[in-house]
HTML snippet that shows the backbone in 3Dmol.js (N, CA, C, O; Angstrom):
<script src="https://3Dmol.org/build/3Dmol-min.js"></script>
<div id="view" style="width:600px;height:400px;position:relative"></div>
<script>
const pdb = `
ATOM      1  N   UNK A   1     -26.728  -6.302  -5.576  1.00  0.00           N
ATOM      2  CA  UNK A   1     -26.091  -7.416  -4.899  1.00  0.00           C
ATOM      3  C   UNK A   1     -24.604  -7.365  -5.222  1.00  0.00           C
ATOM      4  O   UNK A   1     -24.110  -7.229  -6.341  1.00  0.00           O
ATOM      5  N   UNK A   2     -23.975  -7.493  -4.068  1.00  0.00           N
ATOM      6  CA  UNK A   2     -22.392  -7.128  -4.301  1.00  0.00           C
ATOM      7  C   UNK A   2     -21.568  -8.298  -5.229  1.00  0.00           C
ATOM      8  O   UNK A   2     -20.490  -8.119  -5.796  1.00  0.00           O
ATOM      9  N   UNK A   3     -22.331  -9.468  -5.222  1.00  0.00           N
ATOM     10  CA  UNK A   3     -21.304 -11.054  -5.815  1.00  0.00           C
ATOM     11  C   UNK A   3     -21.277 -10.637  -7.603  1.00  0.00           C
ATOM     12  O   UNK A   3     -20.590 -11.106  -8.510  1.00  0.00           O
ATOM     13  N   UNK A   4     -22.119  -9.784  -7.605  1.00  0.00           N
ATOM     14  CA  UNK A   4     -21.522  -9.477  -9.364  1.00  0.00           C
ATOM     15  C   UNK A   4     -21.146  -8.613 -10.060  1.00  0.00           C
ATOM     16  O   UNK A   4     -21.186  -8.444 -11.279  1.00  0.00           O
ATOM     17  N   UNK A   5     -20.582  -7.770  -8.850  1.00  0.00           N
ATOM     18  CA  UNK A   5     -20.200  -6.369  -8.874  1.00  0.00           C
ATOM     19  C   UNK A   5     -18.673  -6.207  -9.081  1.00  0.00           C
ATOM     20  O   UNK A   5     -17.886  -6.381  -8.150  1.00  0.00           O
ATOM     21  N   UNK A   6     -18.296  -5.881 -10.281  1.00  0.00           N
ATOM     22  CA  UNK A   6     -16.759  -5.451 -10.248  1.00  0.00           C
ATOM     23  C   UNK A   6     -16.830  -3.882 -11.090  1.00  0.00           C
ATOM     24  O   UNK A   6     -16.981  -3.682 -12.295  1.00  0.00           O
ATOM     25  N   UNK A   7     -16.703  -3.132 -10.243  1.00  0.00           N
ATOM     26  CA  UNK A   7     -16.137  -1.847 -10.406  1.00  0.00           C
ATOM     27  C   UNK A   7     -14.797  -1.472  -9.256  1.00  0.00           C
ATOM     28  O   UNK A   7     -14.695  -1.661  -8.044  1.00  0.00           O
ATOM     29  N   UNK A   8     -13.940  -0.905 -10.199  1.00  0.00           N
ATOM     30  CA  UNK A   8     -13.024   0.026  -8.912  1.00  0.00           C
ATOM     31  C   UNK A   8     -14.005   0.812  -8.420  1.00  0.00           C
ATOM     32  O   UNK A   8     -14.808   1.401  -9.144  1.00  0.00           O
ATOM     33  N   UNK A   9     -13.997   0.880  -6.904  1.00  0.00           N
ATOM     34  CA  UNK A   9     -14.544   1.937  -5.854  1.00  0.00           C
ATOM     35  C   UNK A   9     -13.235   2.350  -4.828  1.00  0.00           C
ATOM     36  O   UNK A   9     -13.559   3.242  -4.044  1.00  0.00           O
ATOM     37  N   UNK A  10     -12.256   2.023  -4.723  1.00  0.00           N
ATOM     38  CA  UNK A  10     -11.114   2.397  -4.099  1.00  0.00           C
ATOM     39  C   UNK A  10     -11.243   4.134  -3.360  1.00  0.00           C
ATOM     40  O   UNK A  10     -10.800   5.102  -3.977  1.00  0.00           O
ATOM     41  N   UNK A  11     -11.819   4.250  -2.178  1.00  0.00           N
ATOM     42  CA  UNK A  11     -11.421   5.516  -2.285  1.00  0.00           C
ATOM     43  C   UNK A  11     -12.991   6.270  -2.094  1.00  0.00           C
ATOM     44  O   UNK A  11     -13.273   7.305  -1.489  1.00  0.00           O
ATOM     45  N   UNK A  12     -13.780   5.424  -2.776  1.00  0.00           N
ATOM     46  CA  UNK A  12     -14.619   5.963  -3.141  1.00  0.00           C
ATOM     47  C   UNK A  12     -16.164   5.817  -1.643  1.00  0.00           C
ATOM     48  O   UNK A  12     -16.330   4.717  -1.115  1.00  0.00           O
ATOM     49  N   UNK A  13     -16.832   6.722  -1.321  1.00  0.00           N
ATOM     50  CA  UNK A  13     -17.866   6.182  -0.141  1.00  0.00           C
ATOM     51  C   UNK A  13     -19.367   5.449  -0.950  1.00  0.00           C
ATOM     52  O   UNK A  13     -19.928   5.423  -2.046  1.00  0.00           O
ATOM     53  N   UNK A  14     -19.508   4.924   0.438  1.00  0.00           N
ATOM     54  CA  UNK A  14     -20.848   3.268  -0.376  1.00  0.00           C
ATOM     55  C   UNK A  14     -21.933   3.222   0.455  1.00  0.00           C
ATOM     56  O   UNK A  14     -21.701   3.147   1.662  1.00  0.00           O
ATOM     57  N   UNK A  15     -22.862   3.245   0.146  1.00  0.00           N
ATOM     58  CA  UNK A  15     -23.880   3.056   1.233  1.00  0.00           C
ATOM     59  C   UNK A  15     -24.165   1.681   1.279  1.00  0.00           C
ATOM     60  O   UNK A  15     -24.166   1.033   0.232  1.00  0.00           O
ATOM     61  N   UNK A  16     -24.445   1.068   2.539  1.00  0.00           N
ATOM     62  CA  UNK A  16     -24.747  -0.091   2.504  1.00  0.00           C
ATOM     63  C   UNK A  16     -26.241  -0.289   3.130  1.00  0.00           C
ATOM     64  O   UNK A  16     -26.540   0.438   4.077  1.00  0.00           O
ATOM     65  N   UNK A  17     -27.223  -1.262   2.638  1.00  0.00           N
ATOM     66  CA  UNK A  17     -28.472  -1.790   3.270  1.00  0.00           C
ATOM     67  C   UNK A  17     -28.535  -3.188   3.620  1.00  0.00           C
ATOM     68  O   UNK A  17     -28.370  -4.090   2.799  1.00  0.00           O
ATOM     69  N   UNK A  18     -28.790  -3.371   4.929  1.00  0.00           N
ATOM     70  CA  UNK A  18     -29.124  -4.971   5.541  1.00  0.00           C
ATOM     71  C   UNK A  18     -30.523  -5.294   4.776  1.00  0.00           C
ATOM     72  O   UNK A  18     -31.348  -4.381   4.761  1.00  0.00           O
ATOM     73  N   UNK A  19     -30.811  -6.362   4.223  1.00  0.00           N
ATOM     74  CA  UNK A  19     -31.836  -7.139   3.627  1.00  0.00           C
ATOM     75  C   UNK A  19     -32.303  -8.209   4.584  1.00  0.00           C
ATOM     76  O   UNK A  19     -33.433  -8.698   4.564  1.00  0.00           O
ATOM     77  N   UNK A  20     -31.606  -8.441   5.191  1.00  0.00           N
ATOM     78  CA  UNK A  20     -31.599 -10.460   5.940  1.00  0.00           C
ATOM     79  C   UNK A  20     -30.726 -10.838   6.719  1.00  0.00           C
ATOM     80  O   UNK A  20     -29.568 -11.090   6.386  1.00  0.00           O
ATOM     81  N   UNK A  21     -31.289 -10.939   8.110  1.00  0.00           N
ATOM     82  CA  UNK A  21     -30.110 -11.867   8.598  1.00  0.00           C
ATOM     83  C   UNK A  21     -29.955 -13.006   8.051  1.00  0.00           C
ATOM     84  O   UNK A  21     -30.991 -13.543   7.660  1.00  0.00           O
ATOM     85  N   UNK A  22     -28.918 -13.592   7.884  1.00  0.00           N
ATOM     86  CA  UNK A  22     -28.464 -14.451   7.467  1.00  0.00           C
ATOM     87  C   UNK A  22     -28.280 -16.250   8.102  1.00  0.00           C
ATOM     88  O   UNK A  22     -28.648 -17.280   7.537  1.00  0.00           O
ATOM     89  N   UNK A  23     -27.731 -16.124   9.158  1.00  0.00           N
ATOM     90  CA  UNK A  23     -27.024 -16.676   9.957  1.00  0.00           C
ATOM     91  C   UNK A  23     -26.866 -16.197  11.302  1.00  0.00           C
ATOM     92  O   UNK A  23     -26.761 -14.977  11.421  1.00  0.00           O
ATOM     93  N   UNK A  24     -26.821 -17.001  12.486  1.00  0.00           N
ATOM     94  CA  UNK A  24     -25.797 -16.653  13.299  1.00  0.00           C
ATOM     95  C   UNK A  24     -24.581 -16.909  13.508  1.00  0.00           C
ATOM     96  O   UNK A  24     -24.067 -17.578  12.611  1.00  0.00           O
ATOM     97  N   UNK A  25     -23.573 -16.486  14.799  1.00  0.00           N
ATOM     98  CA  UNK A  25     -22.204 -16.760  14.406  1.00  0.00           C
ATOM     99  C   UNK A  25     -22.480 -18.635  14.572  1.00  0.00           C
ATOM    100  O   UNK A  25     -23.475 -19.274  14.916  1.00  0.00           O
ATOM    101  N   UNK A  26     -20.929 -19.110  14.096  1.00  0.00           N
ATOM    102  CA  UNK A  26     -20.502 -20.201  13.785  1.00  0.00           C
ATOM    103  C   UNK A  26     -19.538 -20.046  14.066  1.00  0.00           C
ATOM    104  O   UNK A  26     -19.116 -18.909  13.857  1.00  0.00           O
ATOM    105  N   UNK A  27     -18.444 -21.199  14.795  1.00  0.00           N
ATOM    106  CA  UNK A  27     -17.140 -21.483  15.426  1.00  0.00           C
ATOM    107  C   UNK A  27     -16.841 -22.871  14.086  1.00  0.00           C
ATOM    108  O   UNK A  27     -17.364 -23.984  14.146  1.00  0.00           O
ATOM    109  N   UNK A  28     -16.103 -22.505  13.225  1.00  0.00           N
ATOM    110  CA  UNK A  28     -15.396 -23.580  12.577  1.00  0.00           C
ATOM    111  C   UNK A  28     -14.115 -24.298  12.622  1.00  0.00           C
ATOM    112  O   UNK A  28     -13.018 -23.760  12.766  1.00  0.00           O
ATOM    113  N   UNK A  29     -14.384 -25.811  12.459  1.00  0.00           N
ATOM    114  CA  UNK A  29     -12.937 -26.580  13.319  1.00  0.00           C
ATOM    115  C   UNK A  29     -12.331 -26.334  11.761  1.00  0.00           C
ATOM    116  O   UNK A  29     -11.278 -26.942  11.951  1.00  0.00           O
ATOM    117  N   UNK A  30     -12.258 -26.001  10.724  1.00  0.00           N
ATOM    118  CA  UNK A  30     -10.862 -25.808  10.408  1.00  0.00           C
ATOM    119  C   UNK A  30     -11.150 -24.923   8.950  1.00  0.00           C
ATOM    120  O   UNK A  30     -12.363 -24.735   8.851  1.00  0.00           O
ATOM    121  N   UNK A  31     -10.596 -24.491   8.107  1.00  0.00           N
ATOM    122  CA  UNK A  31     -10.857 -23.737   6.731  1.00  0.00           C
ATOM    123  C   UNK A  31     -11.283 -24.137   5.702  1.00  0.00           C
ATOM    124  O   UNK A  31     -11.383 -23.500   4.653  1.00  0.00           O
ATOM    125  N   UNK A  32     -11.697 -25.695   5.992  1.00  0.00           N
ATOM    126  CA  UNK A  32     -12.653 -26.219   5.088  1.00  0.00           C
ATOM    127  C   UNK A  32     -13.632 -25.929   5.127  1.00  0.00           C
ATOM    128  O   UNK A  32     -14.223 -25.405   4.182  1.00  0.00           O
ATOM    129  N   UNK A  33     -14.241 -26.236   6.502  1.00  0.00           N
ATOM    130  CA  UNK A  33     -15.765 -25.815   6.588  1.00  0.00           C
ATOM    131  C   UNK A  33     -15.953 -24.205   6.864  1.00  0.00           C
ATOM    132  O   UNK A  33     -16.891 -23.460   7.148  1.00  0.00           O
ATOM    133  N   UNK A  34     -15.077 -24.128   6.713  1.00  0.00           N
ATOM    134  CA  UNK A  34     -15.717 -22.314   6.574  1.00  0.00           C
ATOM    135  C   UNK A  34     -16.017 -21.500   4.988  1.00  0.00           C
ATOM    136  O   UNK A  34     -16.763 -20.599   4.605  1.00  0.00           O
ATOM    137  N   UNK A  35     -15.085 -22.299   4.425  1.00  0.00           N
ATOM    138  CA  UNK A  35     -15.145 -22.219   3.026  1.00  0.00           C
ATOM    139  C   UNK A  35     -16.685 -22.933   2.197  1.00  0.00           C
ATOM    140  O   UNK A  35     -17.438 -22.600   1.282  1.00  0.00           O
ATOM    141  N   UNK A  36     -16.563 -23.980   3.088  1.00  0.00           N
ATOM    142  CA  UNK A  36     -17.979 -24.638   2.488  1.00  0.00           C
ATOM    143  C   UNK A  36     -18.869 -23.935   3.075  1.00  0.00           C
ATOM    144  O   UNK A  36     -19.747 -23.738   2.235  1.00  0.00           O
ATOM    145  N   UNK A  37     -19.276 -23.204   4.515  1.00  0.00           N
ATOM    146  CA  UNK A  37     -20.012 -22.002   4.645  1.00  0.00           C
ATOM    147  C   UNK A  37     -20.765 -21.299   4.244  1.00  0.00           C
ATOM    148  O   UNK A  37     -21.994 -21.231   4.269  1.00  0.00           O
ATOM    149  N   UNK A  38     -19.692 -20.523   3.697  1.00  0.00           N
ATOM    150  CA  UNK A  38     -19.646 -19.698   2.385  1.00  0.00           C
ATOM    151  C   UNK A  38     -20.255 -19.710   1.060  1.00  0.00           C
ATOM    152  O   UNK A  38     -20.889 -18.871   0.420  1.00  0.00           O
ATOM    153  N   UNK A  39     -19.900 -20.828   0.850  1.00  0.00           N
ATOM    154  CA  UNK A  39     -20.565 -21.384  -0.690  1.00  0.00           C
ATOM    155  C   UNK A  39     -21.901 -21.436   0.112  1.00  0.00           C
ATOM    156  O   UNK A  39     -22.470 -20.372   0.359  1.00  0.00           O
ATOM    157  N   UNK A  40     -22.407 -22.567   0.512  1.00  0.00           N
ATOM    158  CA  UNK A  40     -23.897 -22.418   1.362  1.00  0.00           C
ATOM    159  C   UNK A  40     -24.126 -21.093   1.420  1.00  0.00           C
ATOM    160  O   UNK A  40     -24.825 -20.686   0.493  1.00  0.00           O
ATOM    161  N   UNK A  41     -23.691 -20.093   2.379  1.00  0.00           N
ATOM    162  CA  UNK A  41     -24.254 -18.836   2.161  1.00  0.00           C
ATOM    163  C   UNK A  41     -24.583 -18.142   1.416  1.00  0.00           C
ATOM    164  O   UNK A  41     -25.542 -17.380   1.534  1.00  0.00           O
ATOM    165  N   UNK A  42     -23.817 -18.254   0.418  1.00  0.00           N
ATOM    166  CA  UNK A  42     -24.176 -17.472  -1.479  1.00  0.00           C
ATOM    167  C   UNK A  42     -25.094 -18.150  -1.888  1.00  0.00           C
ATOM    168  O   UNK A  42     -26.155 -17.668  -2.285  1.00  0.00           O
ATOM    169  N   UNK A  43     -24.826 -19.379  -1.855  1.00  0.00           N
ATOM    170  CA  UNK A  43     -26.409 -19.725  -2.757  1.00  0.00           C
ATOM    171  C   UNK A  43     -27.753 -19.214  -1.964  1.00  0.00           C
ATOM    172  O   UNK A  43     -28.750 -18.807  -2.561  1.00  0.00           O
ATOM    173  N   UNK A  44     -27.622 -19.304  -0.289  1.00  0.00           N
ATOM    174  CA  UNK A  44     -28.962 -18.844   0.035  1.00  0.00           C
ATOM    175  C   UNK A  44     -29.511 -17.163  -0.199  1.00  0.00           C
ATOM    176  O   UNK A  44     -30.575 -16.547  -0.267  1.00  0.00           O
ATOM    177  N   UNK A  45     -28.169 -16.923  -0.263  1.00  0.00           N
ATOM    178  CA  UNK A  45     -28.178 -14.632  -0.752  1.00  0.00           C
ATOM    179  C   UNK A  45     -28.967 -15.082  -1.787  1.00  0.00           C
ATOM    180  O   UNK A  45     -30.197 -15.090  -1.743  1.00  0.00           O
ATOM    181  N   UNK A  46     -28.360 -15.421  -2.631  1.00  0.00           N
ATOM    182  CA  UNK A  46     -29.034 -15.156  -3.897  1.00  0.00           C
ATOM    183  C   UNK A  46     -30.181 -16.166  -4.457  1.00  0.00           C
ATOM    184  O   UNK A  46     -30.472 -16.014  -5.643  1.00  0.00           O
ATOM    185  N   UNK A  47     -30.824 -17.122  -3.773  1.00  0.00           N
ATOM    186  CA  UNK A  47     -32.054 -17.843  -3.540  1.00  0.00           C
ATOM    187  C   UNK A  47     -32.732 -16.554  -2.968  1.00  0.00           C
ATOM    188  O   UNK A  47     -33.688 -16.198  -3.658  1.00  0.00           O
ATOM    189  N   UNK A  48     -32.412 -15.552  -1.589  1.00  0.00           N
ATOM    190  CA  UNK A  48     -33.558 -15.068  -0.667  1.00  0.00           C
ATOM    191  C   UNK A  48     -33.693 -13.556  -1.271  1.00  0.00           C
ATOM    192  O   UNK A  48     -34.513 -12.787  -0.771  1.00  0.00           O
ATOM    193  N   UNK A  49     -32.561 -13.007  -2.761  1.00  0.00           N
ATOM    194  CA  UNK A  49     -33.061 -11.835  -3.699  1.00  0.00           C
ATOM    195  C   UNK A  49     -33.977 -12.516  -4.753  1.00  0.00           C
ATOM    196  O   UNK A  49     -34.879 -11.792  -5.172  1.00  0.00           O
ATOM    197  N   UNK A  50     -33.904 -13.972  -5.336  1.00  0.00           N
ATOM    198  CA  UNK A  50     -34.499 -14.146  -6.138  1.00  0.00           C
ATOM    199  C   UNK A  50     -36.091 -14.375  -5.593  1.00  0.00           C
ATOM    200  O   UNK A  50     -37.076 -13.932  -6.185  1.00  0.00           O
ATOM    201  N   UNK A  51     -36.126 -15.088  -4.457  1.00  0.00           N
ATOM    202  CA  UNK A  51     -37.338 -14.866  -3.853  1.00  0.00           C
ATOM    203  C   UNK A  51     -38.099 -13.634  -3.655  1.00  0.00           C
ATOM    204  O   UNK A  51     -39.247 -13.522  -4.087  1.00  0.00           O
ATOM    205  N   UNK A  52     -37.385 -12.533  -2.895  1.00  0.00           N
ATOM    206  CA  UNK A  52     -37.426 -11.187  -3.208  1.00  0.00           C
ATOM    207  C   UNK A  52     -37.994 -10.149  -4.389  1.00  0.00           C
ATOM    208  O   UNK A  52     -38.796  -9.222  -4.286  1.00  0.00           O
ATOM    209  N   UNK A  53     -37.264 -10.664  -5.563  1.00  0.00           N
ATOM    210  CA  UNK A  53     -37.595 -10.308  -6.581  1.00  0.00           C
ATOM    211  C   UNK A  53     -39.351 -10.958  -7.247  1.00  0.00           C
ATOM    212  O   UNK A  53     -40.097 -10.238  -7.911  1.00  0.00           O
ATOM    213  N   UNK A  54     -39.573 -11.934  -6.988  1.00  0.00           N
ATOM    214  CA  UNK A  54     -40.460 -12.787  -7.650  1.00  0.00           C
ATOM    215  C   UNK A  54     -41.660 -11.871  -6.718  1.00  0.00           C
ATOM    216  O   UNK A  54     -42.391 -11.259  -7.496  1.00  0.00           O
ATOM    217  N   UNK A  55     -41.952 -11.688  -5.552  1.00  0.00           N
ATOM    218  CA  UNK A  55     -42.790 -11.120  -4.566  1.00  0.00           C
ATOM    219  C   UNK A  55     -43.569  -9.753  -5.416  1.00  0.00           C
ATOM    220  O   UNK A  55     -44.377  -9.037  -4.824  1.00  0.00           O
TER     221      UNK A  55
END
`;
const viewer = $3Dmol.createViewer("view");
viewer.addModel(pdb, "pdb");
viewer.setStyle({}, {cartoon: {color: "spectrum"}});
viewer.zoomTo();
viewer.render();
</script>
């Protein structure tokens, strides 16, 4: 899961895998609620690996 990942990769190639859609798009009236989004979205990533994991 990428949210606890700090390595330099600069440069470097990554494979990536889809797990979940997530969402569909969303039109937000201003950078608040996109920010709050966001937060909503992380907690459900990492609610739908921990679910994942428990399986």
């Amino acid at each position: 899961m990428i949210f606890d990942f700090d390595t330099f990769i600069y440069g470097e190639s990554v494979r990536i895998r889809w797990y979940h859609y997530l969402r569909g798009e969303v039109k937000f009236e201003n950078a608040q609620g996109l920010i709050a989004q966001l937060g909503q979205d992380k907690i459900n990533t990492r609610q739908y690996f921990e679910d994942l994991r428990r399986q």
